[in-house]
Backbone as a chain_set.jsonl record, in Angstrom:
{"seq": "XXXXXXXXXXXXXXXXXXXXXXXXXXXXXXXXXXXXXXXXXXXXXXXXXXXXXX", "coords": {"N": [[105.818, -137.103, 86.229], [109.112, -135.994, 86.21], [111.619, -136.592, 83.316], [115.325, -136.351, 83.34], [118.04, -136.176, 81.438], [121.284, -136.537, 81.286], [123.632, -134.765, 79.37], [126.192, -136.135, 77.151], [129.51, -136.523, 75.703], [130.871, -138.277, 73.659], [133.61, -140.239, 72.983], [134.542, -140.331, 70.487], [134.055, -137.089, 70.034], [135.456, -135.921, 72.245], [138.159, -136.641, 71.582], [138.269, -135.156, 69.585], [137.627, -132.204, 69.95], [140.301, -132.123, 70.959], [142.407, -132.571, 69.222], [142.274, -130.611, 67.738], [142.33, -128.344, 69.52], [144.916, -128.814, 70.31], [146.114, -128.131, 67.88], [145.894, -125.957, 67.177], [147.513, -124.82, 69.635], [149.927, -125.679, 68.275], [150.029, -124.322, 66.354], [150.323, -121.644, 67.14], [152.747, -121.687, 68.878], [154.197, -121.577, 66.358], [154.379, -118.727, 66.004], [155.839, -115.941, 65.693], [156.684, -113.38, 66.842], [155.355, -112.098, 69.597], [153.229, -110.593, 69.976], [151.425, -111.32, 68.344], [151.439, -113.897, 69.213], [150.266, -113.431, 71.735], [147.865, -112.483, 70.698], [146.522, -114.619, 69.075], [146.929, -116.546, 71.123], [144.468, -115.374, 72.816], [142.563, -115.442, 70.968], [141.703, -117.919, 70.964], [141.317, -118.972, 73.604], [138.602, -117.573, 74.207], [137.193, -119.206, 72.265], [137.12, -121.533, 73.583], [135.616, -120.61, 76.061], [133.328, -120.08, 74.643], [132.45, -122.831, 74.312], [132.199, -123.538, 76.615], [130.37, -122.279, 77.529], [128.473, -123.106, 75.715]], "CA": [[107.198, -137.34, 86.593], [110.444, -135.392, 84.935], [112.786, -137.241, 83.272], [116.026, -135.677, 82.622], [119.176, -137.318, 80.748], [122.864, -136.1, 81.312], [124.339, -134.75, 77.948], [127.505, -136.12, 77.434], [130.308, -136.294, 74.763], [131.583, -139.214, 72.872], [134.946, -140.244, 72.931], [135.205, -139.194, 68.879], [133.879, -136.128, 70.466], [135.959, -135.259, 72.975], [139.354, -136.589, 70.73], [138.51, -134.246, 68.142], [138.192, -131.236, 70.76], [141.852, -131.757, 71.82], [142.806, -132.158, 67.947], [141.499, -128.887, 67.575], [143.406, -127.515, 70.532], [146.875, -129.034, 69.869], [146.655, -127.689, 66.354], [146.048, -124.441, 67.415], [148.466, -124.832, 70.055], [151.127, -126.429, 67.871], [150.505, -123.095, 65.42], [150.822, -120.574, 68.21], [154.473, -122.264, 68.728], [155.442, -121.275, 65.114], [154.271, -117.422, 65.49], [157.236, -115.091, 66.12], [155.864, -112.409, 67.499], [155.019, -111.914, 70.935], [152.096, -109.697, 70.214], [150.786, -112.307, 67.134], [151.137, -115.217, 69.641], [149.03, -113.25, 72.292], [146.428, -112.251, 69.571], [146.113, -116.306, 69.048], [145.906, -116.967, 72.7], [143.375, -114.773, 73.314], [141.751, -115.947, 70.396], [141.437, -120.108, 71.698], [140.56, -118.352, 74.715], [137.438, -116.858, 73.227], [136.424, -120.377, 71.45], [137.061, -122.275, 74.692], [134.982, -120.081, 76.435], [132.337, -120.196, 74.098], [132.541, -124.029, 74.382], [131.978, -123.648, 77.757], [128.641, -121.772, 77.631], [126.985, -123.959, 74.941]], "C": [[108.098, -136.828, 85.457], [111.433, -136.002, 84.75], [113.88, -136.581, 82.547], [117.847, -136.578, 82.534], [120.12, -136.117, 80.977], [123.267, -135.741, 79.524], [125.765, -134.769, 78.254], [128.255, -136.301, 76.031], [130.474, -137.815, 74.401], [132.834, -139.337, 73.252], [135.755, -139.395, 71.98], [135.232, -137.737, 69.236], [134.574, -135.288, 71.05], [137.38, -135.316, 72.618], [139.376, -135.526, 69.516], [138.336, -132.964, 68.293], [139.338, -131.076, 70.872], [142.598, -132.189, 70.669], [142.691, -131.288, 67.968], [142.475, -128.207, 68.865], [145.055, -127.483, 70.193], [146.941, -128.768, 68.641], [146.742, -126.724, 66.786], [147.274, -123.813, 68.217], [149.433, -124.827, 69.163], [151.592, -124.729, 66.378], [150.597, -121.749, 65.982], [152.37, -120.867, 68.388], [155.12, -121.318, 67.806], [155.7, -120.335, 65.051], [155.966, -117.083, 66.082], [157.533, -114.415, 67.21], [155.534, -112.507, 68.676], [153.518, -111.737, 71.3], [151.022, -110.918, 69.436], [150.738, -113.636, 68.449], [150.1, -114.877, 71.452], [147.644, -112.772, 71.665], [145.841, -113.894, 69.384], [145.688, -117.026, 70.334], [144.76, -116.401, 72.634], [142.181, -115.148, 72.373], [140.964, -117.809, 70.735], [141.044, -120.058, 72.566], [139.006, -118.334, 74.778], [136.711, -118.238, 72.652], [136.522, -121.187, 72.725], [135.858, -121.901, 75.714], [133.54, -120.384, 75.774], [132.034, -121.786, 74.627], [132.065, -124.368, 75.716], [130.736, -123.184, 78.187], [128.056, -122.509, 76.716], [126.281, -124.959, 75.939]], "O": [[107.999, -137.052, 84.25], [112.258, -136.153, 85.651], [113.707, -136.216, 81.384], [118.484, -137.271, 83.327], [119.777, -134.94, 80.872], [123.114, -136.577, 78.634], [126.436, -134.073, 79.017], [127.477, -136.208, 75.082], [129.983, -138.543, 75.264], [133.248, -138.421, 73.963], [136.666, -138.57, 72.051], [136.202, -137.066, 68.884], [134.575, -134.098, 70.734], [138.086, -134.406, 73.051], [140.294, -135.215, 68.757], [138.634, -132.231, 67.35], [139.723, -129.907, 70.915], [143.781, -132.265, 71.003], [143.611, -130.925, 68.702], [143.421, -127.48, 68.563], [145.93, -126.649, 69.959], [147.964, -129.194, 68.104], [147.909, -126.347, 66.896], [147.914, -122.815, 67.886], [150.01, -123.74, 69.176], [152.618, -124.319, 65.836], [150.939, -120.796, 65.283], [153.146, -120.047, 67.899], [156.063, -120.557, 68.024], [156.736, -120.042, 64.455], [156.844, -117.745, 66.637], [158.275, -114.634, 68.168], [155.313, -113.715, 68.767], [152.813, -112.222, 72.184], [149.981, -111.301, 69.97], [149.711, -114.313, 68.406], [149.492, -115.718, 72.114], [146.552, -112.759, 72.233], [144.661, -114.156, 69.617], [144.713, -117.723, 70.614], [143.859, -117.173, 72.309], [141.024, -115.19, 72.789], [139.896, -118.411, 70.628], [140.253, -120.957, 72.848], [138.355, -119.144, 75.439], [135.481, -118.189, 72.651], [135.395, -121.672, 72.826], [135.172, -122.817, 76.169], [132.676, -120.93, 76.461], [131.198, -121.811, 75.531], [131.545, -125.466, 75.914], [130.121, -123.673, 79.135], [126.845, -122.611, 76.918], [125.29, -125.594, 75.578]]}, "num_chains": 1, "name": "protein.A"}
């Protein structure tokens, strides 16, 4: 018989994901730039993504 367990997150876990976002967010805000604040999207993009395939 196979026993298989759910992997799941923490609370600390999943509060310190969406730290991590709203900083990044909150320093996309400050850029100027147009081009600099789609270089940063696309970058959180890219780590979200990843985040999503582990």
């Amino acid at each position: 018989m196979e026993v298989m367990q759910d992997m799941g997150m923490t609370d600390s876990q999943y509060k310190s994901m969406r730290r991590r976002d709203k900083k990044e967010l909150e320093r996309i805000l400050e850029v100027k730039t147009a081009e600099e604040k789609d270089k940063l999207i696309k970058e959180m993009l890219e780590i979200i993504q990843q985040d999503l395939e582990d």
